[in-house]
N, C-alpha and C positions, 0 to 999 in steps of 0.2 A: 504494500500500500504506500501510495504516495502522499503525505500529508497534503503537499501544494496542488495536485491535480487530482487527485480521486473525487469521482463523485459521492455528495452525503445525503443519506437517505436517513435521516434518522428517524427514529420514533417514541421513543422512551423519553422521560424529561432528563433522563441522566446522557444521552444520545444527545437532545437537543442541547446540552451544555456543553460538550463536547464538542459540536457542528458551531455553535458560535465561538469559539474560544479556535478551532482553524481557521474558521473565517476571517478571525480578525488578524491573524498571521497571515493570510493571503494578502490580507490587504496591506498590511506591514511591510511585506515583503513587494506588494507591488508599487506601493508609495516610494520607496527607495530610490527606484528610479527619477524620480523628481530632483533627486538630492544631488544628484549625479547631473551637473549643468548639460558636460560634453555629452555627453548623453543624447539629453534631448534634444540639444542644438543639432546633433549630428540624424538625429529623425528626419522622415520626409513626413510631409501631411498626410498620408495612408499611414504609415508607421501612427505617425501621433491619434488618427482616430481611433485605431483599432487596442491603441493604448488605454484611449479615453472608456473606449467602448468595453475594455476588458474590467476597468476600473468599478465601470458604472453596476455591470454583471456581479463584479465581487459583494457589491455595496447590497444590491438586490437579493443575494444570499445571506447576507449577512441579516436584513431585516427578517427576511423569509424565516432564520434559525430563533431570532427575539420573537419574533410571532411564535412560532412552535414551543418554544418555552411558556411562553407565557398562558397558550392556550393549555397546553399537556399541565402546567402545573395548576391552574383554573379548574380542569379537566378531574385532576387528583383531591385538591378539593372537596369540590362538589361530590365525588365520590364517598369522600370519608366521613364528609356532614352535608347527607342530602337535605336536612332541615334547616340551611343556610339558602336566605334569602339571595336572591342575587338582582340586583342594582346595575342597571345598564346608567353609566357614568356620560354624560355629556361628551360626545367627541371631537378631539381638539384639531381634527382636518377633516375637508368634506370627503367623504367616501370610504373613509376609514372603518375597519370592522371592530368590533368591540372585541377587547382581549379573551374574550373564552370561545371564539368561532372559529373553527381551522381556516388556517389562510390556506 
């Protein structure tokens, strides 16, 4: 397994903590790049998109993996005290799902 390229399926909230914590080293690891001037000077504009476009991809995993936590551990919750009310909280962006709905 490759930490930086395997695909993450997780499902467990222990999985899901897991799949955020490589995520954020992807992105660590892909931020770098930035740090490194010659670098990017040395990019053509297809290089830089496809930089851009890998970035955005990590970024999009990485919320996908906070979603999953959040729902799975909601999820565990509600399991262990189904006589817990649940309170749908004001959502702070339009379209946003409320944290106990699988993204």
């Amino acid at each position: 397994m490759n930490i930086l390229t395997t695909d993450l399926q997780p499902k467990t909230f222990g999985e899901f903590i897991d799949a955020l914590i490589i995520a954020n080293m992807r992105m660590w690891h892909a931020q770098e790049v930035v740090y490194e001037t010659e670098t990017l000077n040395a990019m053509s504009r297809e290089e830089m998109f496809d930089f851009l476009k890998q970035a955005t991809w990590l970024n999009l995993l990485r919320n996908r993996a906070m979603d999953g936590l959040d729902a799975s551990l909601t999820a565990e919750i509600l399991k262990s005290k189904p006589d817990i009310e649940r309170r749908d909280a004001p959502l702070p962006m339009a379209g946003q799902l409320p944290l106990w709905e699988q993204a």
